[in-house]
mmCIF file of the N, C-alpha and C atoms, coordinates in Angstrom:
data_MODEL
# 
_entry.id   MODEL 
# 
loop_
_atom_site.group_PDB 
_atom_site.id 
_atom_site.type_symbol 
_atom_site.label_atom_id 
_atom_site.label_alt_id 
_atom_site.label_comp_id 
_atom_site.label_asym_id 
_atom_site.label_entity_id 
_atom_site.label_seq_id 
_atom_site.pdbx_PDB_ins_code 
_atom_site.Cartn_x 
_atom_site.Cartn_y 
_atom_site.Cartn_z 
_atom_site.occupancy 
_atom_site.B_iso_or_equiv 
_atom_site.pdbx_formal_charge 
_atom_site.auth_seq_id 
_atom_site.auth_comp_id 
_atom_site.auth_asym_id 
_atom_site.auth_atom_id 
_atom_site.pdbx_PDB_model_num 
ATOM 1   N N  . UNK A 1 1  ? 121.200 95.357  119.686 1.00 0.00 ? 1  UNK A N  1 
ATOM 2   C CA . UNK A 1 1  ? 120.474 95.493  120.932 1.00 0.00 ? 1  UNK A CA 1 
ATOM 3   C C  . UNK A 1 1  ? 118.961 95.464  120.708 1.00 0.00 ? 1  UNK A C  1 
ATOM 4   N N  . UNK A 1 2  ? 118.551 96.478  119.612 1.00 0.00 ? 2  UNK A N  1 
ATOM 5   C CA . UNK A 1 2  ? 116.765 96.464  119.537 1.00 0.00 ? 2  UNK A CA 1 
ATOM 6   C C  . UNK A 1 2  ? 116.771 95.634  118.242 1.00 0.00 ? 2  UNK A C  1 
ATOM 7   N N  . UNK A 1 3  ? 117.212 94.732  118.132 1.00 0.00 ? 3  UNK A N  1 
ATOM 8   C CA . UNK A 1 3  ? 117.012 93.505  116.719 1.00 0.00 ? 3  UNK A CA 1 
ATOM 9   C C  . UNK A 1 3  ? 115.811 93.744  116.163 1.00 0.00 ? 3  UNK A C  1 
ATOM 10  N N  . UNK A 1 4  ? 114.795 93.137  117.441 1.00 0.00 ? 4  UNK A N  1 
ATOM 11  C CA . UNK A 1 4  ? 113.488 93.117  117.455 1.00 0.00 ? 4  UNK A CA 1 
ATOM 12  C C  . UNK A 1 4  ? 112.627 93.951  116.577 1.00 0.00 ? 4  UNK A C  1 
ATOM 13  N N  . UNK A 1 5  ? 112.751 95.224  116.561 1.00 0.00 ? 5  UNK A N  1 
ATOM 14  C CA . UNK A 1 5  ? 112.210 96.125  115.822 1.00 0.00 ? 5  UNK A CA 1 
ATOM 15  C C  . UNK A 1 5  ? 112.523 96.146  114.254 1.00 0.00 ? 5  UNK A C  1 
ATOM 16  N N  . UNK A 1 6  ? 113.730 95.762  114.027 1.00 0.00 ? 6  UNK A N  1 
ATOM 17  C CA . UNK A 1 6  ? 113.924 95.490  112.359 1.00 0.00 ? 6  UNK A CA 1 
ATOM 18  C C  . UNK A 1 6  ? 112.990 94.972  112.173 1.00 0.00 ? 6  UNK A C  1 
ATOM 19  N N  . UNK A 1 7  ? 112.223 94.132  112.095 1.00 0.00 ? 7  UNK A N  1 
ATOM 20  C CA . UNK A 1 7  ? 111.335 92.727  111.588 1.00 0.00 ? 7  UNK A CA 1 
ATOM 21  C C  . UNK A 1 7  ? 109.603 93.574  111.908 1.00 0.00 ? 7  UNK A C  1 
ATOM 22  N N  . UNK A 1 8  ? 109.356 94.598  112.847 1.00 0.00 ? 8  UNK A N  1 
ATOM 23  C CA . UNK A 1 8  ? 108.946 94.990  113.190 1.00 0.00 ? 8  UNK A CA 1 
ATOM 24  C C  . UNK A 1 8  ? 108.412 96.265  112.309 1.00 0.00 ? 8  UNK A C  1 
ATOM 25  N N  . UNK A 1 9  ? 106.723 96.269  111.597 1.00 0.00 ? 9  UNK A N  1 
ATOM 26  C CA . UNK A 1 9  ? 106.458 97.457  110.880 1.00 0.00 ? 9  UNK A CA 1 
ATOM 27  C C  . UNK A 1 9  ? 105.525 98.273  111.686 1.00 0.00 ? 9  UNK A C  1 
ATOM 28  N N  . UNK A 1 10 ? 106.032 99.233  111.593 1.00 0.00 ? 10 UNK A N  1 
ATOM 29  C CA . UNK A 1 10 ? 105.096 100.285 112.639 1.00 0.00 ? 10 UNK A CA 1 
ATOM 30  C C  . UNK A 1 10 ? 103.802 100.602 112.488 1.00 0.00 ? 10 UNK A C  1 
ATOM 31  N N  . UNK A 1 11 ? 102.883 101.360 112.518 1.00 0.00 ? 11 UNK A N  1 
ATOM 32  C CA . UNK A 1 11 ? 101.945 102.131 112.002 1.00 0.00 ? 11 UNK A CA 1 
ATOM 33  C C  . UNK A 1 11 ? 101.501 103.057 112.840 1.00 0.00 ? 11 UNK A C  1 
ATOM 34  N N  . UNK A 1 12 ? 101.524 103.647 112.002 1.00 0.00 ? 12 UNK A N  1 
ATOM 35  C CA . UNK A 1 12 ? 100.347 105.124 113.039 1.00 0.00 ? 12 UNK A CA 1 
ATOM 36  C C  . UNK A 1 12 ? 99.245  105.820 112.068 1.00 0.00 ? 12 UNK A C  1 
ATOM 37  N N  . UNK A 1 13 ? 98.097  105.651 112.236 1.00 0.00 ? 13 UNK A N  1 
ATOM 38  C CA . UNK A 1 13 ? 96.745  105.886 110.820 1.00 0.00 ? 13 UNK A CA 1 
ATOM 39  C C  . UNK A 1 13 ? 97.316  107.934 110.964 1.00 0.00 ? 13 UNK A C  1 
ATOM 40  N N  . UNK A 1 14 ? 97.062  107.858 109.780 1.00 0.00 ? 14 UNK A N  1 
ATOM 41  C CA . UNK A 1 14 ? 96.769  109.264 109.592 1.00 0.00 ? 14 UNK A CA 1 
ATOM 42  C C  . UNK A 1 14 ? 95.370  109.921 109.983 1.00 0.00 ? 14 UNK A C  1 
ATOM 43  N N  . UNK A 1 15 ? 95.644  111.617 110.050 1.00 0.00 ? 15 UNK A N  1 
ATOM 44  C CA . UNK A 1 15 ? 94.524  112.235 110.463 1.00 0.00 ? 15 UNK A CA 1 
ATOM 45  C C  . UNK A 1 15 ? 93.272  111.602 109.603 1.00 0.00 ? 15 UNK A C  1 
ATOM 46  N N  . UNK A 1 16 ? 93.037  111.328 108.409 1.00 0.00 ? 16 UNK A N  1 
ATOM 47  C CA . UNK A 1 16 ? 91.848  110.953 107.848 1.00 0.00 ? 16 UNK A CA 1 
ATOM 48  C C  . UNK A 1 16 ? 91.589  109.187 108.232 1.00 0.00 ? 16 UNK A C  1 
ATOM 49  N N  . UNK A 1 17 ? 92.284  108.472 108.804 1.00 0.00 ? 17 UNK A N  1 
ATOM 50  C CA . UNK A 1 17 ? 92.181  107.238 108.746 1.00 0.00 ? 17 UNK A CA 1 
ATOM 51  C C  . UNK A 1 17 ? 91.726  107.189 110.858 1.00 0.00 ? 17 UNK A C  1 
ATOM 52  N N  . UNK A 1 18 ? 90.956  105.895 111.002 1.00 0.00 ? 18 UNK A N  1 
ATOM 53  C CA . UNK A 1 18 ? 90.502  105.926 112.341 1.00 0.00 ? 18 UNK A CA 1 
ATOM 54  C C  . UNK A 1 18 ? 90.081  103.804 112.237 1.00 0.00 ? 18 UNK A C  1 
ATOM 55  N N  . UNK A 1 19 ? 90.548  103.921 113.690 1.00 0.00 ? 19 UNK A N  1 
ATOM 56  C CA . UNK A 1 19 ? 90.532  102.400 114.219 1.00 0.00 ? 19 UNK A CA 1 
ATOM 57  C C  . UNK A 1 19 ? 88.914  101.609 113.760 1.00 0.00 ? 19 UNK A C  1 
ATOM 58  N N  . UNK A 1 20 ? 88.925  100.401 113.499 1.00 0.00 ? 20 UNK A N  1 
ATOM 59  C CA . UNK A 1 20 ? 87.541  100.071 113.082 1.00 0.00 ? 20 UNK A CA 1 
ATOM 60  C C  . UNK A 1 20 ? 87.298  99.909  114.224 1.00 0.00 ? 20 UNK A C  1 
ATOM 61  N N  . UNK A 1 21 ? 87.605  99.579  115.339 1.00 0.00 ? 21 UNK A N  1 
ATOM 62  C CA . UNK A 1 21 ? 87.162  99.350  116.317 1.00 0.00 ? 21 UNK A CA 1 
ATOM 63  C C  . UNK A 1 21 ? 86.735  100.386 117.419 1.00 0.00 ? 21 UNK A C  1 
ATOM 64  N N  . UNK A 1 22 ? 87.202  101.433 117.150 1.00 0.00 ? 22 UNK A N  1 
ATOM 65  C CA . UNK A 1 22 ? 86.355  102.704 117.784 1.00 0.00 ? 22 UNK A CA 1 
ATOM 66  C C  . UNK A 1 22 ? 85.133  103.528 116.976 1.00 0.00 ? 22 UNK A C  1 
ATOM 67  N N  . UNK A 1 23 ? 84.894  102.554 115.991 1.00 0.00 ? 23 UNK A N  1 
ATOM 68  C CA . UNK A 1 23 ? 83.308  102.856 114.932 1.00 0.00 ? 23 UNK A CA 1 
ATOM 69  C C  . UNK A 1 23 ? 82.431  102.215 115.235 1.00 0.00 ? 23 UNK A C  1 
ATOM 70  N N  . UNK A 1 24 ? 82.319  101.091 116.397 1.00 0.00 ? 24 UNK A N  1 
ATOM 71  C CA . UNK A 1 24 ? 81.339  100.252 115.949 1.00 0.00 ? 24 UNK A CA 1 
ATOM 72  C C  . UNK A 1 24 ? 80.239  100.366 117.218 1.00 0.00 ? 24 UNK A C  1 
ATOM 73  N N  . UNK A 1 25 ? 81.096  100.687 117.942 1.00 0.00 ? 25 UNK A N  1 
ATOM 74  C CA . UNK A 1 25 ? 80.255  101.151 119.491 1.00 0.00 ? 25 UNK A CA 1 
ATOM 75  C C  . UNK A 1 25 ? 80.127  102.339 119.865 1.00 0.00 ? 25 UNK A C  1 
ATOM 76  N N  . UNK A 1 26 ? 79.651  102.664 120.828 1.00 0.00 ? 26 UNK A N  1 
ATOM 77  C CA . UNK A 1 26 ? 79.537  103.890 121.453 1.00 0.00 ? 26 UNK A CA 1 
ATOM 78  C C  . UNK A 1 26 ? 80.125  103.691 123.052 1.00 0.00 ? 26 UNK A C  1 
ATOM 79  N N  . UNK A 1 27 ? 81.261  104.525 122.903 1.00 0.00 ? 27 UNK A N  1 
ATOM 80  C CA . UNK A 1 27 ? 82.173  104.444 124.569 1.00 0.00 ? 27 UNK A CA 1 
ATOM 81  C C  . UNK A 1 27 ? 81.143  105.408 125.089 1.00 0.00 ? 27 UNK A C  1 
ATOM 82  N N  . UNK A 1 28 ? 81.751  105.562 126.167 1.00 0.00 ? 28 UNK A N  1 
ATOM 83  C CA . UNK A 1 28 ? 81.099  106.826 127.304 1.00 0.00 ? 28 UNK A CA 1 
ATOM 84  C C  . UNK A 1 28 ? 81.773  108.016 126.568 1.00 0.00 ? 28 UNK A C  1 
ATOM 85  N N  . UNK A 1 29 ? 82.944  108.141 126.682 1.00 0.00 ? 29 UNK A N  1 
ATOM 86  C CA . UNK A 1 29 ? 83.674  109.368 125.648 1.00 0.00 ? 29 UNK A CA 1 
ATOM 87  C C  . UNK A 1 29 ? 82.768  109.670 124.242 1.00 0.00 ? 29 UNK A C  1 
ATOM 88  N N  . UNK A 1 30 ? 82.146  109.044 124.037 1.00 0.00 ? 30 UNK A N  1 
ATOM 89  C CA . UNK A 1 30 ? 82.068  109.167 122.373 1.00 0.00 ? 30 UNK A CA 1 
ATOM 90  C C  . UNK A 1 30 ? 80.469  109.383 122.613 1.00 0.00 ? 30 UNK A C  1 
ATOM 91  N N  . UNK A 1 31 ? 79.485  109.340 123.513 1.00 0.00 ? 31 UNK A N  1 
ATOM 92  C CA . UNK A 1 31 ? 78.544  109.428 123.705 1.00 0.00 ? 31 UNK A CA 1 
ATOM 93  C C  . UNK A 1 31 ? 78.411  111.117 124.280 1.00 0.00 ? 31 UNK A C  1 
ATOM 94  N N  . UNK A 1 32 ? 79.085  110.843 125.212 1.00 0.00 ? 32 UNK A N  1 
ATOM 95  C CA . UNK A 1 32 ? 79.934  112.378 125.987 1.00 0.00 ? 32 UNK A CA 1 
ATOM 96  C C  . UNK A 1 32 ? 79.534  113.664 125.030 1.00 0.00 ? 32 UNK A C  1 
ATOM 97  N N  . UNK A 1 33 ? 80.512  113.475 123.900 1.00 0.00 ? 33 UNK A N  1 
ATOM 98  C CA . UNK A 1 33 ? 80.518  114.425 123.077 1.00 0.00 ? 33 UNK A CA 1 
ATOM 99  C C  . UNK A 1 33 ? 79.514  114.450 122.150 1.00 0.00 ? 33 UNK A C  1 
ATOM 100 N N  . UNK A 1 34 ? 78.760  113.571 121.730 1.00 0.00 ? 34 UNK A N  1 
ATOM 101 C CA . UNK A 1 34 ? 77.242  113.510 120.780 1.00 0.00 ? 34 UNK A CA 1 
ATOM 102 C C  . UNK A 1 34 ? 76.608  113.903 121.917 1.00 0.00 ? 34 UNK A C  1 
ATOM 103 N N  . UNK A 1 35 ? 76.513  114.150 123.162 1.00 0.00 ? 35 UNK A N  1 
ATOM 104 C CA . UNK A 1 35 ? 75.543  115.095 123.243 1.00 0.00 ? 35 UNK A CA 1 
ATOM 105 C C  . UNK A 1 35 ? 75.825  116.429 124.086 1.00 0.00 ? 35 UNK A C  1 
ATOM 106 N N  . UNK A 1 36 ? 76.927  116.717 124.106 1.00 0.00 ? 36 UNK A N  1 
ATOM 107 C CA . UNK A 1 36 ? 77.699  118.462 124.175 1.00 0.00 ? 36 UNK A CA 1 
ATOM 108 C C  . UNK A 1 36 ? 77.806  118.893 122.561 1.00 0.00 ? 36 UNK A C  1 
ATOM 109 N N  . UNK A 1 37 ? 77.785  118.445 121.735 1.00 0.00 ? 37 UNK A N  1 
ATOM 110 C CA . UNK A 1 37 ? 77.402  118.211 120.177 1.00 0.00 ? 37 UNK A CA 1 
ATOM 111 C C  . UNK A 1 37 ? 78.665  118.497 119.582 1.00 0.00 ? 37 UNK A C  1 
ATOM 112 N N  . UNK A 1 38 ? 79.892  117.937 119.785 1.00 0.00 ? 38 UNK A N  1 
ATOM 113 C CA . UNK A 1 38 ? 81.569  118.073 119.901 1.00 0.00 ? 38 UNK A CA 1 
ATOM 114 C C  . UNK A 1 38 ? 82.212  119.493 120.176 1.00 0.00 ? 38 UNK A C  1 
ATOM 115 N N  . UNK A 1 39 ? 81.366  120.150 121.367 1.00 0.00 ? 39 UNK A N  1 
ATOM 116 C CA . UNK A 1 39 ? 82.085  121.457 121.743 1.00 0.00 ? 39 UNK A CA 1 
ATOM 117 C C  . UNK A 1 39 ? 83.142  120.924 122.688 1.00 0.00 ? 39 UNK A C  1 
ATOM 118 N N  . UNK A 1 40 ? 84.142  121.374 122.034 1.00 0.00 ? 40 UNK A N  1 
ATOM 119 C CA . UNK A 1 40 ? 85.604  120.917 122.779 1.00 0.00 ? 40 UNK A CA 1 
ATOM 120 C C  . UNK A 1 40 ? 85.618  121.965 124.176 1.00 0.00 ? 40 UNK A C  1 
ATOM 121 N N  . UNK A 1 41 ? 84.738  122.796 124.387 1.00 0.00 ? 41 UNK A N  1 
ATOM 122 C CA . UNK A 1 41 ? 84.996  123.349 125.569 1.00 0.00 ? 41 UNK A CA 1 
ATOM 123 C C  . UNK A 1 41 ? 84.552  122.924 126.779 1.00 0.00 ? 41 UNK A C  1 
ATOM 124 N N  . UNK A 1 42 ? 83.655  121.620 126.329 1.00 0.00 ? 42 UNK A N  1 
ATOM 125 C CA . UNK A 1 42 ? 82.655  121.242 127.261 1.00 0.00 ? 42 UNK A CA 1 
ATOM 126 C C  . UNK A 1 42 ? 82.995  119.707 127.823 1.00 0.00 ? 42 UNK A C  1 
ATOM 127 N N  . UNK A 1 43 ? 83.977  119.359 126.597 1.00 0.00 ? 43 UNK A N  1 
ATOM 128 C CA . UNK A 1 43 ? 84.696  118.112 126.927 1.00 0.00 ? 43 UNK A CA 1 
ATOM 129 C C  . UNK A 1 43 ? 85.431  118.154 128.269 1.00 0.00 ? 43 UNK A C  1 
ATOM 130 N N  . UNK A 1 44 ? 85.331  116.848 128.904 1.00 0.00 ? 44 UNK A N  1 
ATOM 131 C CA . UNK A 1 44 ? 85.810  116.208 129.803 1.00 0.00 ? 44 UNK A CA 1 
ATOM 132 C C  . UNK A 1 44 ? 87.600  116.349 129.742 1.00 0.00 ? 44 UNK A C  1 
ATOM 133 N N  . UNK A 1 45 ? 87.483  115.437 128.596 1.00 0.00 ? 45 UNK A N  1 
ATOM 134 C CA . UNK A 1 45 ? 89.013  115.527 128.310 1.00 0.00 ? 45 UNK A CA 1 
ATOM 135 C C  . UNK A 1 45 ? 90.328  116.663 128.248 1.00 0.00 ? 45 UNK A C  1 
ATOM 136 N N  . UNK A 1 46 ? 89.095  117.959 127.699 1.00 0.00 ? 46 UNK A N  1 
ATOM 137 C CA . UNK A 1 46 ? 89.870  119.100 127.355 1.00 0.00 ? 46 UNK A CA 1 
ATOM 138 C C  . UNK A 1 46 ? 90.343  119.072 128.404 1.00 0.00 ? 46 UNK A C  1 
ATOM 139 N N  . UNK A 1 47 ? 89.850  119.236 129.797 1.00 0.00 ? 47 UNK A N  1 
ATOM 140 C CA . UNK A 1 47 ? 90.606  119.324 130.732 1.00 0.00 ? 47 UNK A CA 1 
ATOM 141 C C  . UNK A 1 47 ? 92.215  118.786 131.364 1.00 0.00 ? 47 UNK A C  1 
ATOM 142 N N  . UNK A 1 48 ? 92.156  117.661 130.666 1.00 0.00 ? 48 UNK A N  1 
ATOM 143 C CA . UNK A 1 48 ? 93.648  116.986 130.713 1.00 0.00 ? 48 UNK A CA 1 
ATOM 144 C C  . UNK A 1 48 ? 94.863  117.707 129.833 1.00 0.00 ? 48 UNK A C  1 
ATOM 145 N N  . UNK A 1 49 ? 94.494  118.693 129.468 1.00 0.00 ? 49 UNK A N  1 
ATOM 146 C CA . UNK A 1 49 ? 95.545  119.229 128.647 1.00 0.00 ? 49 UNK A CA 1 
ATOM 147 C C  . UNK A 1 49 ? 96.188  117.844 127.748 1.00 0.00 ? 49 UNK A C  1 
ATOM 148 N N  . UNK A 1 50 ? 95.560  117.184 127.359 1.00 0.00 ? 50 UNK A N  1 
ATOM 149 C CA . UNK A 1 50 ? 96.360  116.162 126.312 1.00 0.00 ? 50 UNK A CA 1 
ATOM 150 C C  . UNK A 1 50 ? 96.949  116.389 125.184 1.00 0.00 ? 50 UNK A C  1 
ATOM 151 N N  . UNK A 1 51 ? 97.689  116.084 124.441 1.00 0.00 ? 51 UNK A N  1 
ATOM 152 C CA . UNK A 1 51 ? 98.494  116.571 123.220 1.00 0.00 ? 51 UNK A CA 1 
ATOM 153 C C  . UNK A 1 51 ? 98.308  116.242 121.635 1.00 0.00 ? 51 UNK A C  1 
ATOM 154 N N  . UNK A 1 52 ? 96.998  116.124 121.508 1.00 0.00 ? 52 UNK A N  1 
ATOM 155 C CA . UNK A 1 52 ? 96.738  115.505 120.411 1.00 0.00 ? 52 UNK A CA 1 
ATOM 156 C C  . UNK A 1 52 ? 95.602  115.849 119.697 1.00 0.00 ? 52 UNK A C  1 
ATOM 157 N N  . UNK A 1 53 ? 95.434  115.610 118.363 1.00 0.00 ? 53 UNK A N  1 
ATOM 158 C CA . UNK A 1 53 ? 94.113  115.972 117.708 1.00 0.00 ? 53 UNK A CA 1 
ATOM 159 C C  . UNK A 1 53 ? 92.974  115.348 117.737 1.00 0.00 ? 53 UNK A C  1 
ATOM 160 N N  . UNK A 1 54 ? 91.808  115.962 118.049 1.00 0.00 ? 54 UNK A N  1 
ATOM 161 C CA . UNK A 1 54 ? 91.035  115.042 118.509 1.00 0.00 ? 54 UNK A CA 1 
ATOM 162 C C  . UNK A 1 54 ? 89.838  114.443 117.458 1.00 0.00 ? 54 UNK A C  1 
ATOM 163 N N  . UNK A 1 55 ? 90.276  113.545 117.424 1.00 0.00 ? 55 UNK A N  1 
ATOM 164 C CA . UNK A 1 55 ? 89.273  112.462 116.428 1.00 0.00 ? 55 UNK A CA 1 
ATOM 165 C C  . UNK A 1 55 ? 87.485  112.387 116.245 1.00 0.00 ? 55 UNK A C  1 
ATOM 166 N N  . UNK A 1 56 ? 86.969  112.217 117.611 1.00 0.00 ? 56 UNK A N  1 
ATOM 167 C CA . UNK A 1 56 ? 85.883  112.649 117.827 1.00 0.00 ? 56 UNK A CA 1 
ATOM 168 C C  . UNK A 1 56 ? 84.712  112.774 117.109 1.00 0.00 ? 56 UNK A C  1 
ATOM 169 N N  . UNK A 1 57 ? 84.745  114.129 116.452 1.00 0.00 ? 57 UNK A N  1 
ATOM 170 C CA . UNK A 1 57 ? 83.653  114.188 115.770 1.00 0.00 ? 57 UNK A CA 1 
ATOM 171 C C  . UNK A 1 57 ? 83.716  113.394 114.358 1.00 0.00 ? 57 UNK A C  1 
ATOM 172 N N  . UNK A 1 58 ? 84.599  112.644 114.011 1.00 0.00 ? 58 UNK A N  1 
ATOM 173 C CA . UNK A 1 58 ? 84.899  111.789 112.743 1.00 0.00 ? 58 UNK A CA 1 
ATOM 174 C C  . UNK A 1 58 ? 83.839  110.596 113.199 1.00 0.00 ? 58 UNK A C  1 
ATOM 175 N N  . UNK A 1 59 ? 84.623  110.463 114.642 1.00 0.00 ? 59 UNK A N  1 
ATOM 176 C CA . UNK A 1 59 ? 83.994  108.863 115.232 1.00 0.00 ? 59 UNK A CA 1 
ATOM 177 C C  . UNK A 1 59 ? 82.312  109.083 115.046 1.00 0.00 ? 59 UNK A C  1 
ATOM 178 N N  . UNK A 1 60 ? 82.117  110.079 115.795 1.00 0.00 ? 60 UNK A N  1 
ATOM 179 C CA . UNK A 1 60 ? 80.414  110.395 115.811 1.00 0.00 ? 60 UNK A CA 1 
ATOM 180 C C  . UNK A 1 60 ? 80.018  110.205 114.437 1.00 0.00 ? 60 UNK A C  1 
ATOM 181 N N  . UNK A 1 61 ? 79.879  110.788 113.663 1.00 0.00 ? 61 UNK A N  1 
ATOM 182 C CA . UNK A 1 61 ? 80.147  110.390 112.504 1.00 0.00 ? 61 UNK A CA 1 
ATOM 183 C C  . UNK A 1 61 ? 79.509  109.122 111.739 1.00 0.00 ? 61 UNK A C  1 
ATOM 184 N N  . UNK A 1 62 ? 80.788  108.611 111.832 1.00 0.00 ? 62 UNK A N  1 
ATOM 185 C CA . UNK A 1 62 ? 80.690  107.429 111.360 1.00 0.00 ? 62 UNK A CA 1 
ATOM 186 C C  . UNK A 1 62 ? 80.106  106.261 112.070 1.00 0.00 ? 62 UNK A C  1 
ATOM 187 N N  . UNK A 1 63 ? 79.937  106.522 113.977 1.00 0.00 ? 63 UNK A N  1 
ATOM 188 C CA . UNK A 1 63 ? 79.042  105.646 114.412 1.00 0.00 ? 63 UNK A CA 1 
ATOM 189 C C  . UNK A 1 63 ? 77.708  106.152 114.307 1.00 0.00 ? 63 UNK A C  1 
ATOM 190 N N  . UNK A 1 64 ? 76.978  107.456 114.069 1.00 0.00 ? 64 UNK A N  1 
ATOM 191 C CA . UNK A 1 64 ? 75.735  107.678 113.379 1.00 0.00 ? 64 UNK A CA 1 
ATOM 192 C C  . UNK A 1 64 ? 75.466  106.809 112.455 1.00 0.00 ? 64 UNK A C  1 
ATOM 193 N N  . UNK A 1 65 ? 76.273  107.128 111.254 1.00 0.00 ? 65 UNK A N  1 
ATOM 194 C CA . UNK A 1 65 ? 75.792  106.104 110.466 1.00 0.00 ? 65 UNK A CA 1 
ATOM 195 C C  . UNK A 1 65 ? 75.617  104.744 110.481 1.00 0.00 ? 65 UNK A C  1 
ATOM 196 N N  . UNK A 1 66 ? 76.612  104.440 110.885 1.00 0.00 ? 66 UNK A N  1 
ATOM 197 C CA . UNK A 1 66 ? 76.984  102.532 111.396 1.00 0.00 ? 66 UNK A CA 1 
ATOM 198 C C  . UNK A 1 66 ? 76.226  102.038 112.198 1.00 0.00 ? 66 UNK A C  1 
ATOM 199 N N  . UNK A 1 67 ? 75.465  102.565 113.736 1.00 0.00 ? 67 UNK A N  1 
ATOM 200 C CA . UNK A 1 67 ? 74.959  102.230 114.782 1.00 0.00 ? 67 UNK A CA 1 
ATOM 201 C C  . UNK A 1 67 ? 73.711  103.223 114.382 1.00 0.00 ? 67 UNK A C  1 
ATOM 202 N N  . UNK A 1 68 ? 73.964  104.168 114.356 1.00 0.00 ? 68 UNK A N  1 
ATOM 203 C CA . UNK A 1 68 ? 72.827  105.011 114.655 1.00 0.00 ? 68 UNK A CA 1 
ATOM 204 C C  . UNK A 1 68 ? 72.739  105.792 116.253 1.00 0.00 ? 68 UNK A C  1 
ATOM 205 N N  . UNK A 1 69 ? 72.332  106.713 116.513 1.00 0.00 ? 69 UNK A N  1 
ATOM 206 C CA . UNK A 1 69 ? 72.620  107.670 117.911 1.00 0.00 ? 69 UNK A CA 1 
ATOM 207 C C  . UNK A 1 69 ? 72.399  106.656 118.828 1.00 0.00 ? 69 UNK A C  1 
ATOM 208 N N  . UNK A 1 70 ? 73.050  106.893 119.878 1.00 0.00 ? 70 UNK A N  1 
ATOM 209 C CA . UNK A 1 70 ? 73.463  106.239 121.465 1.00 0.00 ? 70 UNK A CA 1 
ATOM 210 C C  . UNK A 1 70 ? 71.569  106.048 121.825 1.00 0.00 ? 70 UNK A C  1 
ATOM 211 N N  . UNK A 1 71 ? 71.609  105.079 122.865 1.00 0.00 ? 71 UNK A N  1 
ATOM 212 C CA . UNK A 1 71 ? 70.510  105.061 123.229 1.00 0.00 ? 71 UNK A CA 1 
ATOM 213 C C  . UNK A 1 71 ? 70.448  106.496 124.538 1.00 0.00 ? 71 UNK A C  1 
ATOM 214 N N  . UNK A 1 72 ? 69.346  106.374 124.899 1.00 0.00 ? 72 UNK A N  1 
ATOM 215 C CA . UNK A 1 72 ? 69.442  107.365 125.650 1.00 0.00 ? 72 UNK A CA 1 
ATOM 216 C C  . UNK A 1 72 ? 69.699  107.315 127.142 1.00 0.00 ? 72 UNK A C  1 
ATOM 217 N N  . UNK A 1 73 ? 69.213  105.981 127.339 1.00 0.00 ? 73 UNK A N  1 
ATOM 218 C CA . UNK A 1 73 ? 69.598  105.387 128.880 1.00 0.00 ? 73 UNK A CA 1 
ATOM 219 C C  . UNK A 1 73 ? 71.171  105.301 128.947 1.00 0.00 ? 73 UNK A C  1 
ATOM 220 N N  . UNK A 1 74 ? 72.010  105.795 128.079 1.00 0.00 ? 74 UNK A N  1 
ATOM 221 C CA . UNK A 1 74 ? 73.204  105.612 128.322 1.00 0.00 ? 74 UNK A CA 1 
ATOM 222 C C  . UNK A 1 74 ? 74.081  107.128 128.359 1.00 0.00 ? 74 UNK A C  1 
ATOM 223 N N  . UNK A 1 75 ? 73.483  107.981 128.402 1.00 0.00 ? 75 UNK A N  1 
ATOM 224 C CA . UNK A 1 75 ? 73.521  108.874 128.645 1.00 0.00 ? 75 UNK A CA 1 
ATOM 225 C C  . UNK A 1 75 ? 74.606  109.551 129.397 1.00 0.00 ? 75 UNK A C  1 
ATOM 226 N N  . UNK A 1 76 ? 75.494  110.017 129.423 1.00 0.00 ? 76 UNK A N  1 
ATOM 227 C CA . UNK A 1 76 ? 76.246  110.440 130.929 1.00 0.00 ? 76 UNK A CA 1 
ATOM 228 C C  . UNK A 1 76 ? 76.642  111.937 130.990 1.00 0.00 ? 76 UNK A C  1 
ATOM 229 N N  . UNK A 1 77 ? 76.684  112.722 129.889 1.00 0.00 ? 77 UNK A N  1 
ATOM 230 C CA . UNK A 1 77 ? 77.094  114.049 129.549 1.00 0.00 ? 77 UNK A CA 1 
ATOM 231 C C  . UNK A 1 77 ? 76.118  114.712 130.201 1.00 0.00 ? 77 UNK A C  1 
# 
């Protein structure tokens, strides 16, 4: 019935591993929290009760270094 999936390799990155593609920009989320300075109490998101660990301050992080801080006209926090 699910054939499909034999042939099929999964992945899911581990806690230390993160998408290249959420390093290279700055979302609104990811700006959000660089400047509440990753207080999870202040997050947007916290509010969704979501179920997961939050990546976040890794991303900041590593788009500091990569990009360098958000401009400021982009601002939304």
């Amino acid at each position: 019935m699910y054939d499909f999936f034999e042939e099929e390799e999964l992945y899911s990155p581990a806690n230390d591993e993160m998408s290249d593609s959420i390093t290279q920009n700055w979302t609104q989320q990811a700006i959000e929290c660089y400047y509440i300075n990753s207080n999870c109490k202040r997050c947007s998101l916290s509010r969704g009760h979501y179920s997961f660990i939050c990546q976040m301050p890794k991303v900041i992080n590593s788009l500091l270094e990569t990009v360098g801080p958000p401009q400021q006209e982009k601002r939304t926090a």
